[in-house]
Backbone and ligand atoms as CSV (ligand in chain L), in Angstrom:
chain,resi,resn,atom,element,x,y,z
A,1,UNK,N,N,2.137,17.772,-39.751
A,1,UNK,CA,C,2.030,17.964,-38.286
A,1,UNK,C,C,1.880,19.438,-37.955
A,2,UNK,N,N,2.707,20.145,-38.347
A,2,UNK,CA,C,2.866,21.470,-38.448
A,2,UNK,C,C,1.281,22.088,-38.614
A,3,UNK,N,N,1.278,21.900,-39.856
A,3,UNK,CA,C,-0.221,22.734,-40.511
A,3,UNK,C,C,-1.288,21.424,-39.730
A,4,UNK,N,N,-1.133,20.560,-39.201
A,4,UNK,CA,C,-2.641,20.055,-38.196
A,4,UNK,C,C,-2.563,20.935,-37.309
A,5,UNK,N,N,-1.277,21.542,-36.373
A,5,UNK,CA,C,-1.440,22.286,-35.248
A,5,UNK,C,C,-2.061,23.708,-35.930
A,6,UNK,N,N,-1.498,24.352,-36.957
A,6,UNK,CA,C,-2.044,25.921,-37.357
A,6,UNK,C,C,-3.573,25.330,-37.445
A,7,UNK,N,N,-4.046,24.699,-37.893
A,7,UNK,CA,C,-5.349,24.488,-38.484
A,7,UNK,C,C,-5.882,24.106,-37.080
A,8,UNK,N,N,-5.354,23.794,-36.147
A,8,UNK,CA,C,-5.909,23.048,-34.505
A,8,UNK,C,C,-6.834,21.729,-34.917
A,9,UNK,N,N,-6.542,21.008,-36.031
A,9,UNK,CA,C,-6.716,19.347,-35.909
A,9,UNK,C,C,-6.660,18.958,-34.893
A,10,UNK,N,N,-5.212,19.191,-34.218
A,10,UNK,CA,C,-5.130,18.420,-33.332
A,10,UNK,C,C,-5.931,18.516,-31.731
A,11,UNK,N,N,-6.285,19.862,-31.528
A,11,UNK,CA,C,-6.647,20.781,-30.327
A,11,UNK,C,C,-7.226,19.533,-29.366
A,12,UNK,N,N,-8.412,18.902,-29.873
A,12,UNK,CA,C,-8.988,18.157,-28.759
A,12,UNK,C,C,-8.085,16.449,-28.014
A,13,UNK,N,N,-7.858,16.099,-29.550
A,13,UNK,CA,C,-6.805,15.082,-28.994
A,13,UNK,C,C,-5.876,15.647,-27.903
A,14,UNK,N,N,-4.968,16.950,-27.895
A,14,UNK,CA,C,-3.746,17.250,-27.058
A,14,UNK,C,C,-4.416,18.024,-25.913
A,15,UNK,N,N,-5.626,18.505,-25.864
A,15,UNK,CA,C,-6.680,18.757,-24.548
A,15,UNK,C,C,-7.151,17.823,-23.968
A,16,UNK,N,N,-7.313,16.538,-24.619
A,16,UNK,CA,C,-7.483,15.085,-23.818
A,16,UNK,C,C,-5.712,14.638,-23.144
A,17,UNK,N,N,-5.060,14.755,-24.032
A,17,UNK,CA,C,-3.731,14.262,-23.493
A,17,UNK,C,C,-3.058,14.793,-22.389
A,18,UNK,N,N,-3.936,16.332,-21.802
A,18,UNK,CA,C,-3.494,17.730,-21.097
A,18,UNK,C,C,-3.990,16.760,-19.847
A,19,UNK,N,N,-5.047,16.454,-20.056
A,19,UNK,CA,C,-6.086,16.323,-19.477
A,19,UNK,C,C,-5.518,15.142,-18.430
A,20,UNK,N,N,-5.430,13.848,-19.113
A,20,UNK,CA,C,-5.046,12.698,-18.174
A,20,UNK,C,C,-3.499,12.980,-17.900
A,21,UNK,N,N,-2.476,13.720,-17.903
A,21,UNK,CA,C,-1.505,14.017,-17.732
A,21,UNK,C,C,-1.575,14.415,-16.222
A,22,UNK,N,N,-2.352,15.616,-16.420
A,22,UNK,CA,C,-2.861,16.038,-15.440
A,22,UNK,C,C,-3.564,15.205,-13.990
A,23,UNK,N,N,-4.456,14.336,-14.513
A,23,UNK,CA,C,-5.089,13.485,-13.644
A,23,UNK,C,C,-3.638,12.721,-13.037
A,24,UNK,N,N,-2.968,11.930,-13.877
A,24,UNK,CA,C,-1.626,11.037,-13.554
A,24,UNK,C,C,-0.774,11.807,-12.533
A,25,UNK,N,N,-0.375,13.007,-12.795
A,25,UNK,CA,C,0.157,13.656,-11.611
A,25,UNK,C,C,-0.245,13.899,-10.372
A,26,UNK,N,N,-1.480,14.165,-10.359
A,26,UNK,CA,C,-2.391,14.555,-9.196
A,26,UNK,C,C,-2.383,13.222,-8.532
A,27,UNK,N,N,-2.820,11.782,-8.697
A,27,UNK,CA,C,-2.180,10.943,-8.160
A,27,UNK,C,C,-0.817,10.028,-8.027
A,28,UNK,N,N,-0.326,10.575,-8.591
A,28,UNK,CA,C,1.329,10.110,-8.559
A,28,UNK,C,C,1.718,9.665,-7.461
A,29,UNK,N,N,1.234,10.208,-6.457
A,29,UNK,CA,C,1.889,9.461,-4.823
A,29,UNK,C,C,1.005,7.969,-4.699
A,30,UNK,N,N,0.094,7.955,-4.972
A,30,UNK,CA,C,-0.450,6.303,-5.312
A,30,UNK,C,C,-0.222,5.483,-6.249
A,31,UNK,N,N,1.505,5.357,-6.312
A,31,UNK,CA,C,1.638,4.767,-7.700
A,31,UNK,C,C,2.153,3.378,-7.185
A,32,UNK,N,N,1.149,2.497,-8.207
A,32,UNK,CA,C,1.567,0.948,-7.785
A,32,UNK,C,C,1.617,0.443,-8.916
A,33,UNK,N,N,2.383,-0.454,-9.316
A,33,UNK,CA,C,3.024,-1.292,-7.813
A,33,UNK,C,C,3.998,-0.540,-6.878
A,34,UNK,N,N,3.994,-1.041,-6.104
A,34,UNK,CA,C,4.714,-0.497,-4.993
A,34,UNK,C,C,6.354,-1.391,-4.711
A,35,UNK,N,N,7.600,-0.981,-5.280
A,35,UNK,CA,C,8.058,-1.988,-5.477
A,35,UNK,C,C,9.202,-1.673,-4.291
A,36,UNK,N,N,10.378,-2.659,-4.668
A,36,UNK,CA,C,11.498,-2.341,-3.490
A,36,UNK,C,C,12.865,-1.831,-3.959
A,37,UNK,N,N,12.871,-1.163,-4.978
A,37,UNK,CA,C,13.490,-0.492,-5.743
A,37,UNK,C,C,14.075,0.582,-5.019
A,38,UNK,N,N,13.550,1.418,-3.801
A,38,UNK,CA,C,14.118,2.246,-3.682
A,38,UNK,C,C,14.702,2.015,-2.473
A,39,UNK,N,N,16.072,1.915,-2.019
A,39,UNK,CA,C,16.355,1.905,-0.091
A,39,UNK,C,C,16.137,2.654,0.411
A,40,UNK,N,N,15.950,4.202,-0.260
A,40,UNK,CA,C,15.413,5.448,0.713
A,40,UNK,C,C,13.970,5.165,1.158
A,41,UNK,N,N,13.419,4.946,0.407
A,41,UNK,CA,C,11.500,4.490,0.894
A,41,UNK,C,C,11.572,3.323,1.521
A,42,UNK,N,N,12.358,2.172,1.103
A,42,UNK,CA,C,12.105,1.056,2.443
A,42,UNK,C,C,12.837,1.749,4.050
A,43,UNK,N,N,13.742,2.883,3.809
A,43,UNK,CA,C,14.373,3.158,5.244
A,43,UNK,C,C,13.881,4.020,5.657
A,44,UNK,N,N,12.526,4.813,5.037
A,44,UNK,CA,C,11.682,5.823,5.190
A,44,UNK,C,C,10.521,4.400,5.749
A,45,UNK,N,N,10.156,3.594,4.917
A,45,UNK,CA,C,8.971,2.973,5.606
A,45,UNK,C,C,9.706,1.899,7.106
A,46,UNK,N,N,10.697,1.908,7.343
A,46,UNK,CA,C,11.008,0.503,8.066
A,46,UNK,C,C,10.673,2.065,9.591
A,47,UNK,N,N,11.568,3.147,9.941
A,47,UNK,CA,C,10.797,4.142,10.614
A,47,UNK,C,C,9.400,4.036,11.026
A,48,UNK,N,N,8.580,4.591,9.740
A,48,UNK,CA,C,6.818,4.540,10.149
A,48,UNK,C,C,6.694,3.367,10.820
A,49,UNK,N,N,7.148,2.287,9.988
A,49,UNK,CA,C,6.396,0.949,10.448
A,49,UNK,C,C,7.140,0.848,12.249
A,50,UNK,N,N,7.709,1.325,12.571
A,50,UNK,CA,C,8.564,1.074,13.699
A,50,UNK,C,C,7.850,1.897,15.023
A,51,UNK,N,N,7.399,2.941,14.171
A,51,UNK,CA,C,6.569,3.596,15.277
A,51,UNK,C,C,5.349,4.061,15.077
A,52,UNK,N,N,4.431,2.908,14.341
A,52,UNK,CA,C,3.473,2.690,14.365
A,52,UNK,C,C,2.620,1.187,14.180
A,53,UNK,N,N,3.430,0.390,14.293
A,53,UNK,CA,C,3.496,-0.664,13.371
A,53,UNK,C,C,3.586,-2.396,14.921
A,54,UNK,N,N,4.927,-2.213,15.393
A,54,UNK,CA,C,5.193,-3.275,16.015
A,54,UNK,C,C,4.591,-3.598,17.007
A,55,UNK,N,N,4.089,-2.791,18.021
A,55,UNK,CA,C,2.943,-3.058,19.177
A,55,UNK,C,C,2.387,-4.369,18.895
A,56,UNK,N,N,2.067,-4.125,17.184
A,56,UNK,CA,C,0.903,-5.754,17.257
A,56,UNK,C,C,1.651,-6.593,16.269
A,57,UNK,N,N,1.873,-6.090,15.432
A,57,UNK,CA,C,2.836,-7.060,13.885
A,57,UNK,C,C,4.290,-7.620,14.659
A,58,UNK,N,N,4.560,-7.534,15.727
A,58,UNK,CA,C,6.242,-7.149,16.328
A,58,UNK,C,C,7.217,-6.441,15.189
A,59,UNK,N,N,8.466,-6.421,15.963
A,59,UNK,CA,C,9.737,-5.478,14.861
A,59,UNK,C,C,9.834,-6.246,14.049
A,60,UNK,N,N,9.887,-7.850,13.652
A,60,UNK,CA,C,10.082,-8.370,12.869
A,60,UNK,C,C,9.252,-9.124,11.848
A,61,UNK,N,N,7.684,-8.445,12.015
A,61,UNK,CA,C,7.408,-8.903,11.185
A,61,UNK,C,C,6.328,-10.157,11.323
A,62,UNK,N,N,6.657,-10.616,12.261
A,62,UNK,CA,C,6.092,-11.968,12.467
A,62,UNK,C,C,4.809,-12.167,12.834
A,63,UNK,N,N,4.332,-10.843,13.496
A,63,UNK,CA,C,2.594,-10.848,13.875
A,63,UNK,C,C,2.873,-11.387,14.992
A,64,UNK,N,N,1.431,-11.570,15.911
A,64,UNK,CA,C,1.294,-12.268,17.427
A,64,UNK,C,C,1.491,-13.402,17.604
A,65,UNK,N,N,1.672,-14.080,18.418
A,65,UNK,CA,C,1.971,-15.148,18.531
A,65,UNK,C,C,0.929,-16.109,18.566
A,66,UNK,N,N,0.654,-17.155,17.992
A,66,UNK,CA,C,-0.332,-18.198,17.479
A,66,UNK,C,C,-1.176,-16.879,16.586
A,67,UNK,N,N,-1.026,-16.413,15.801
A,67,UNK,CA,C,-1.476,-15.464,15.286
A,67,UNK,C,C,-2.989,-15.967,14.561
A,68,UNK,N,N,-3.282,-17.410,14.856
A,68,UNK,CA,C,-4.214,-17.622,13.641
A,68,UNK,C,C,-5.909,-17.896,14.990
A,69,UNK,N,N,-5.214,-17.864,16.213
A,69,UNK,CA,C,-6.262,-17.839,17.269
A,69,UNK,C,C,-6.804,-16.302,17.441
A,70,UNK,N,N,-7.656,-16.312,18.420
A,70,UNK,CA,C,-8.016,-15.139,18.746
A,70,UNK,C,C,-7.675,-14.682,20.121
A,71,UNK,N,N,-7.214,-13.583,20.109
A,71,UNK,CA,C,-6.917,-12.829,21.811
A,71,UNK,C,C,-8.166,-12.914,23.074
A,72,UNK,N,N,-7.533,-12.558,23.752
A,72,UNK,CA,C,-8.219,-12.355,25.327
A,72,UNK,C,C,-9.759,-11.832,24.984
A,73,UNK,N,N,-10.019,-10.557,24.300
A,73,UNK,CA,C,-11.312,-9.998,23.831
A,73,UNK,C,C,-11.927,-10.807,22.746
A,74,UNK,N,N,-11.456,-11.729,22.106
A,74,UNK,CA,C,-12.226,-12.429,20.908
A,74,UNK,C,C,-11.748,-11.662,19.732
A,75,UNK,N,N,-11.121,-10.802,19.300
A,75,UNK,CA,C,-10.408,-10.467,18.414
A,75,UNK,C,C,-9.154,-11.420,17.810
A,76,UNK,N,N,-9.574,-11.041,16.236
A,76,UNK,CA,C,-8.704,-11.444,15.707
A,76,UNK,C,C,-6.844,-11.234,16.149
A,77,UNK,N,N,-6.038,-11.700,15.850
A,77,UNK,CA,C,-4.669,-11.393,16.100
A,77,UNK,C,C,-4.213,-10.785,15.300
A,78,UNK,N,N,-2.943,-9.804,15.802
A,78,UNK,CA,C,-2.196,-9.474,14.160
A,78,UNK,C,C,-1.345,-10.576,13.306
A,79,UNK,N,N,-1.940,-10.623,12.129
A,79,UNK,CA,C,-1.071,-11.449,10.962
A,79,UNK,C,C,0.208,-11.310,11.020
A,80,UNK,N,N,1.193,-12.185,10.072
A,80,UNK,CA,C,2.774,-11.389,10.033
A,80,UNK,C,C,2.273,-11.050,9.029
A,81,UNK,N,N,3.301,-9.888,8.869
A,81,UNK,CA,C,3.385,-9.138,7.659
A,81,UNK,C,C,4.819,-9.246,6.531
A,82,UNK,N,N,5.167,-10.433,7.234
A,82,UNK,CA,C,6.773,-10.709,6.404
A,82,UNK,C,C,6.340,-11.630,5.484
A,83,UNK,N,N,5.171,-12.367,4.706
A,83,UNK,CA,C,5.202,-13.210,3.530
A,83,UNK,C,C,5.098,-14.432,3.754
A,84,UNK,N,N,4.964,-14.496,5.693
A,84,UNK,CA,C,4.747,-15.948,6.128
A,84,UNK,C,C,2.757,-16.290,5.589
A,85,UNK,N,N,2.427,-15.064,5.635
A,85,UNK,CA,C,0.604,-15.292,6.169
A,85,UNK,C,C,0.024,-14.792,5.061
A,86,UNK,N,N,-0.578,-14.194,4.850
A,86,UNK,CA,C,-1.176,-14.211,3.748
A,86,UNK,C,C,-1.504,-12.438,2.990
A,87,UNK,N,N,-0.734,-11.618,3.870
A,87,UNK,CA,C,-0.824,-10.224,3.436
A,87,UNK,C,C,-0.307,-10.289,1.504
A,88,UNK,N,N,0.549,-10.839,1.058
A,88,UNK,CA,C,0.827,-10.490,-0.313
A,88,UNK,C,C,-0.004,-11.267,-1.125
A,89,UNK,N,N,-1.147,-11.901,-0.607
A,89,UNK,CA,C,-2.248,-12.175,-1.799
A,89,UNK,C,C,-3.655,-10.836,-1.855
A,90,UNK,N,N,-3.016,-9.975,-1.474
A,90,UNK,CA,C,-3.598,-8.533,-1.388
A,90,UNK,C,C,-2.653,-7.380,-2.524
A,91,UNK,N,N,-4.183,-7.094,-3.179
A,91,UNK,CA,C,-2.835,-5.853,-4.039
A,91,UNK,C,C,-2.664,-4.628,-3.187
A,92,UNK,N,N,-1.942,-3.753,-3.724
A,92,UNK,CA,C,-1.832,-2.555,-3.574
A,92,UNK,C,C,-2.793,-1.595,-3.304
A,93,UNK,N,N,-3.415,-1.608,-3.544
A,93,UNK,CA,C,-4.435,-0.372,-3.359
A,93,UNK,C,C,-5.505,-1.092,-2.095
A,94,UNK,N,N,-5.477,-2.665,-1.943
A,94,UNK,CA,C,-6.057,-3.199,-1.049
A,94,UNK,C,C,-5.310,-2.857,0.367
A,95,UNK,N,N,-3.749,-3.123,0.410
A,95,UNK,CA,C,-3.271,-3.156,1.554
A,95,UNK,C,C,-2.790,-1.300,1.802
A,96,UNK,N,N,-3.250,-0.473,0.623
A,96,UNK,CA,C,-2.986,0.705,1.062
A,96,UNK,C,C,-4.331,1.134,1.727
A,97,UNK,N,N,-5.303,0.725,1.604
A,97,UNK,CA,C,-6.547,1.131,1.916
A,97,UNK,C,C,-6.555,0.376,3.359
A,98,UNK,N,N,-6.415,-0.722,3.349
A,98,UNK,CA,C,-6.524,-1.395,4.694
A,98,UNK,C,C,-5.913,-0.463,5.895
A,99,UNK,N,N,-4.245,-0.190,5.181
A,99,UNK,CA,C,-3.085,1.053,6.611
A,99,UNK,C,C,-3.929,2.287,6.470
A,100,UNK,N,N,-4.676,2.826,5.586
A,100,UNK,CA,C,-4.928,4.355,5.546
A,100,UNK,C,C,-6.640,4.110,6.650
A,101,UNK,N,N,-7.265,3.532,6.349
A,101,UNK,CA,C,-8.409,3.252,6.563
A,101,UNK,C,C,-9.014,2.433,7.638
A,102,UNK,N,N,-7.973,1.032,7.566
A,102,UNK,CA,C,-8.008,0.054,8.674
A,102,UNK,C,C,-9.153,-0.430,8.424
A,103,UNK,N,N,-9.643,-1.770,8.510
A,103,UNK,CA,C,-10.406,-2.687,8.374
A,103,UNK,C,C,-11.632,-2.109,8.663
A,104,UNK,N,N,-12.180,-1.437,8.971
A,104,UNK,CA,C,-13.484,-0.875,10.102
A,104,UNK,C,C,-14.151,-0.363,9.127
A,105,UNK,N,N,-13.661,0.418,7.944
A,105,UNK,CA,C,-14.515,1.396,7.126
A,105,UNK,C,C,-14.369,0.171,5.582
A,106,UNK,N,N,-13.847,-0.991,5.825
A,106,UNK,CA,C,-14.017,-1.980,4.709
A,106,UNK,C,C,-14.777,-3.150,4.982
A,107,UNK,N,N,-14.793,-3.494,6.309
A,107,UNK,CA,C,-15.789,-4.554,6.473
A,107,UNK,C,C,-16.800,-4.388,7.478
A,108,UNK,N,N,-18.118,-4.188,6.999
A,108,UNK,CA,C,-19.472,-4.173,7.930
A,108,UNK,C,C,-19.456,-4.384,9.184
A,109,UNK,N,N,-19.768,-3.592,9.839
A,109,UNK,CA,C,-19.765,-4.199,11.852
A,109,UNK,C,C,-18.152,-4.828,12.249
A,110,UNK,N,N,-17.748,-3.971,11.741
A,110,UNK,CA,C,-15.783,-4.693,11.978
A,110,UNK,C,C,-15.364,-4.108,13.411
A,111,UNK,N,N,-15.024,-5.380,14.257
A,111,UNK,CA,C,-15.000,-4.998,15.949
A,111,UNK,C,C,-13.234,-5.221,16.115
A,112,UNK,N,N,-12.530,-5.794,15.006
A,112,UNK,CA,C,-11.073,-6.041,15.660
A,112,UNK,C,C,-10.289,-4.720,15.585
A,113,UNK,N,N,-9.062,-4.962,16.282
A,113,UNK,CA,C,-8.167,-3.951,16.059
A,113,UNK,C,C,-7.101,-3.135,15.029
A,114,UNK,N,N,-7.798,-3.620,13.871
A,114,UNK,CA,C,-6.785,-2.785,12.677
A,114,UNK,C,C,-6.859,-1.773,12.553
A,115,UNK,N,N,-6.889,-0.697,13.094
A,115,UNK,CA,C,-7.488,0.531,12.848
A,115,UNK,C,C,-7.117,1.460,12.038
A,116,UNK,N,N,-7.586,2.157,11.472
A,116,UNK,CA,C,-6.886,2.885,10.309
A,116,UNK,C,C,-5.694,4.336,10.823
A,117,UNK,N,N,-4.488,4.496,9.941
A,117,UNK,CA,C,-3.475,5.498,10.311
A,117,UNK,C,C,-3.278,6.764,9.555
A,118,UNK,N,N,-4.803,6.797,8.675
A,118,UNK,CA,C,-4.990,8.595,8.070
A,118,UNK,C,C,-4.683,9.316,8.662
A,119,UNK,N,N,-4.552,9.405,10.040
A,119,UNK,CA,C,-4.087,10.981,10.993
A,119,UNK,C,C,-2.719,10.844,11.203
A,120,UNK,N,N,-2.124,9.839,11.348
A,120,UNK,CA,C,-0.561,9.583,11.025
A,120,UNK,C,C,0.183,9.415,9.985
A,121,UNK,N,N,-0.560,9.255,9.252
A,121,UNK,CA,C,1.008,8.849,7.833
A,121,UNK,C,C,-0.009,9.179,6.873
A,122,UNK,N,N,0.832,9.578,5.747
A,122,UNK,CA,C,0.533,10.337,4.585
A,122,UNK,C,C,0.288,8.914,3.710
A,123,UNK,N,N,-0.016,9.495,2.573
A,123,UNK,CA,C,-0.341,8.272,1.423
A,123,UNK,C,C,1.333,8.020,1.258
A,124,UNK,N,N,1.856,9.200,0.912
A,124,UNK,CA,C,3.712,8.809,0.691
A,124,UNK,C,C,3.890,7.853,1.736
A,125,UNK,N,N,3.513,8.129,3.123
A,125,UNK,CA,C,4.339,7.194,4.404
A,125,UNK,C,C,3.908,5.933,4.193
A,126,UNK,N,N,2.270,5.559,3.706
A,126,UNK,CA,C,1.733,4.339,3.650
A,126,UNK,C,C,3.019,3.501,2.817
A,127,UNK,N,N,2.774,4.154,1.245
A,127,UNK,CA,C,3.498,3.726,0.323
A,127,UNK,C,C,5.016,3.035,0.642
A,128,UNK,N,N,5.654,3.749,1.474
A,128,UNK,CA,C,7.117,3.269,2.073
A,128,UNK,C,C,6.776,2.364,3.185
A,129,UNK,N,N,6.096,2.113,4.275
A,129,UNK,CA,C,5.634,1.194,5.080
A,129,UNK,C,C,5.364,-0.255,4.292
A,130,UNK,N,N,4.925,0.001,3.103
A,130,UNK,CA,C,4.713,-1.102,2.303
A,130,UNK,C,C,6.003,-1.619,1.621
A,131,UNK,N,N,6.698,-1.008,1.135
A,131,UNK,CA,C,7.856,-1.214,0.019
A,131,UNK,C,C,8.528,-1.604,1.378
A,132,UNK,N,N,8.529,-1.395,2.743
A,132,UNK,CA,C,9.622,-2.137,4.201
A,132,UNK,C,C,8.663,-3.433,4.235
A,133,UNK,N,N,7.637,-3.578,3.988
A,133,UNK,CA,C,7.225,-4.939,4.211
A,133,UNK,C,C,7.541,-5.526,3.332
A,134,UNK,N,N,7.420,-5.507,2.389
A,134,UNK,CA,C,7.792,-6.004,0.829
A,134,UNK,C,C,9.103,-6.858,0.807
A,135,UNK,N,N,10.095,-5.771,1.289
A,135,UNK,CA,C,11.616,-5.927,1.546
A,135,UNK,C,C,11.589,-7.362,2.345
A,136,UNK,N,N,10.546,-8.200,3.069
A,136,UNK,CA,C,11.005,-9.204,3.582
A,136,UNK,C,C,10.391,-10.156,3.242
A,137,UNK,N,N,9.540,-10.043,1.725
A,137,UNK,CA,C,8.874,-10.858,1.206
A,137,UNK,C,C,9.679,-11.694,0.261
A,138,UNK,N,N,9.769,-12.916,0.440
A,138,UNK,CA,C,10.899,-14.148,-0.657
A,138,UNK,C,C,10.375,-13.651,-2.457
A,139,UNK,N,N,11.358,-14.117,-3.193
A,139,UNK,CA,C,11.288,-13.347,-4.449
A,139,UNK,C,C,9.531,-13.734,-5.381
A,140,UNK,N,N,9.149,-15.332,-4.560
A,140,UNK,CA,C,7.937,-15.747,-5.930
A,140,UNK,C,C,7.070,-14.798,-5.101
A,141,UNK,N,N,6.681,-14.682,-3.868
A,141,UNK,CA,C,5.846,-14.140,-3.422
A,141,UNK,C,C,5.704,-12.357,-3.758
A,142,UNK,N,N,6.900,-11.892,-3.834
A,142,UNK,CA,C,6.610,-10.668,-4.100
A,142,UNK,C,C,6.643,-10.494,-5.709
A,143,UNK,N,N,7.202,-11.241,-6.595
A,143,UNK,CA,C,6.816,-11.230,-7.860
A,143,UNK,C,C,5.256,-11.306,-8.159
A,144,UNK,N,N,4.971,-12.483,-7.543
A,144,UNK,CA,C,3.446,-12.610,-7.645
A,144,UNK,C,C,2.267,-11.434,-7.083
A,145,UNK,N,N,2.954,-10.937,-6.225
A,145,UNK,CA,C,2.039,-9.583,-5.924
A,145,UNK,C,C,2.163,-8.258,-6.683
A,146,UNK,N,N,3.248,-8.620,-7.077
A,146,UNK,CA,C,3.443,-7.508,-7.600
A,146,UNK,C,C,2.800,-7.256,-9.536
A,147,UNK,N,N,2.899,-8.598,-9.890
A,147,UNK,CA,C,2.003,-8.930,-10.913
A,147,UNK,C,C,0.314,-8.398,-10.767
A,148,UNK,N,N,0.209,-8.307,-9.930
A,148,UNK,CA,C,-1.651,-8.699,-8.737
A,148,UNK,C,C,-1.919,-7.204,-9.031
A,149,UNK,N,N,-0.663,-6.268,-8.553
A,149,UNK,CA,C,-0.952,-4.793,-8.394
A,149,UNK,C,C,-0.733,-4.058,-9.618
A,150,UNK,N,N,-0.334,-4.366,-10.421
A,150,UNK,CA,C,-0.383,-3.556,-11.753
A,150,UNK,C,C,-1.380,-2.793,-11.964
L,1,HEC,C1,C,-3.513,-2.470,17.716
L,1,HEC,C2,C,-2.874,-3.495,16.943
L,1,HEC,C3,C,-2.448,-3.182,15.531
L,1,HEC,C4,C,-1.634,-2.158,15.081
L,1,HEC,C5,C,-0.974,-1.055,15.896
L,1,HEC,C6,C,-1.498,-2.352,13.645
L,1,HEC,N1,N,-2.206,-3.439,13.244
L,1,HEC,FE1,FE,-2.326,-4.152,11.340
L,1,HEC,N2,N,-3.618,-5.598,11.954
L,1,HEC,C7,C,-3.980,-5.829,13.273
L,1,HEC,C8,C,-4.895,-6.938,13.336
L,1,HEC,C9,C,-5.531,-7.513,14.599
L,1,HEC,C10,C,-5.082,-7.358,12.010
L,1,HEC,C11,C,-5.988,-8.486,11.556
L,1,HEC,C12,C,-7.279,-7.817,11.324
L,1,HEC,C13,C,-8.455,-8.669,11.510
L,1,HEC,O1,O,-8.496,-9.741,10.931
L,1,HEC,O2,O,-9.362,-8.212,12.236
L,1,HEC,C14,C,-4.256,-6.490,11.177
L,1,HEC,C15,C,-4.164,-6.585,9.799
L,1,HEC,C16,C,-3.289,-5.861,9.015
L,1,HEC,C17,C,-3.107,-6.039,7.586
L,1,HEC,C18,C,-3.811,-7.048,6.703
L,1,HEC,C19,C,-2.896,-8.231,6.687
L,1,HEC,C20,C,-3.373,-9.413,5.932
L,1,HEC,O3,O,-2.533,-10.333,5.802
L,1,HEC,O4,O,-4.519,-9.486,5.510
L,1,HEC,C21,C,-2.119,-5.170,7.200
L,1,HEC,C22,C,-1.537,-4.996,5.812
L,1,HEC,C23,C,-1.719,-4.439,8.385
L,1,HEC,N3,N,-2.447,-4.881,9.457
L,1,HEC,C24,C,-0.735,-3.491,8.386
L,1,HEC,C25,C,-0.451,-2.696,9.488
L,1,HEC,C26,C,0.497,-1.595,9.457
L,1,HEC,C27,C,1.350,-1.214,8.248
L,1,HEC,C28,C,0.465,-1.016,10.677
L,1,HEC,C29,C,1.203,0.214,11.133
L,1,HEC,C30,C,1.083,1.396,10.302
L,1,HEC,C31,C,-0.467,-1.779,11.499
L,1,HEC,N4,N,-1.002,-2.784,10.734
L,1,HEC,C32,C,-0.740,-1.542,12.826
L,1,HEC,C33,C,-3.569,-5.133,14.384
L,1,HEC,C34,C,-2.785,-3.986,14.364
């Protein structure tokens, strides 16, 4: 080992290893799965989600009411986001893209109201907004998503 390093055998292997180390850190705040492991990030996301969040999802989670009709304008409704509807057959990087981005810049001619919250919350804030939704997801459902997001 010794004499591979004097001789620099090793140089390009441990300049590749520099390398994605590097990359891994630089995104580290997008690390999924996104789990519920931590109570500081679900009590950091249950906040964001609180004041940015309930207008349409309500405080609890439940989405609008008859949520599966459409509103006054022909727009879709908000879904719940508690594990009743269908948000955790979405991975991670789907439902982080959806809060950062909002439906508009993912689906062609998109007229409803999801709108994206890049000017408000950080990728960290997304990340905890998620791990507070998570928190009210029953155990197969969030096992199963969480399998999804690996
Ligand atoms: C102005 C109302 C409104 C606000 C505010 C809002 N949403 Fe939404 N959201 C919607 C609507 C409506 C949909 C359904 C989109 C559609 O089908 O057009 C949706 C869809 C979603 C979805 C996809 C759910 C699924 O089951 O596919 C997620 C996740 C989501 N919202 C999270 C959030 C989060 C997190 C926030 C706060 C940071 C937020 N939304 C704020 C209206 C809103």
């Amino acid at each position: 080992m010794i004499k591979d390093i004097k001789t620099l055998k090793l140089k390009p292997i441990l300049l590749i290893a520099v390398y994605f180390s590097l990359i891994n850190f630089a995104y580290s705040h997008n690390h999924f799965p996104i789990t519920i492991d931590s109570k500081i990030m679900i009590a950091k996301g249950k906040i964001a989600y609180e004041n940015n969040c309930v207008s349409c999802h309500m405080i609890n989670l439940a989405g609008a009411k008859n949520w599966k009709g459409v509103d006054e304008d022909g727009h879709r409704k908000a879904p719940p986001l508690n594990g009743t509807g269908h948000t955790w057959h979405h991975d991670d990087k789907t439902l982080h893209a959806i809060i950062k981005n909002g439906l508009a810049k993912l689906v062609k001619n998109y007229e409803g109201k999801m709108i994206g919250f890049e000017d408000k919350l950080s990728d960290k804030d997304i990340d905890s907004v998620l791990a507070y939704i998570k928190s009210y997801w029953p155990k197969d459902k969030y096992d199963h998503q969480i399998n999804m997001s690996k």
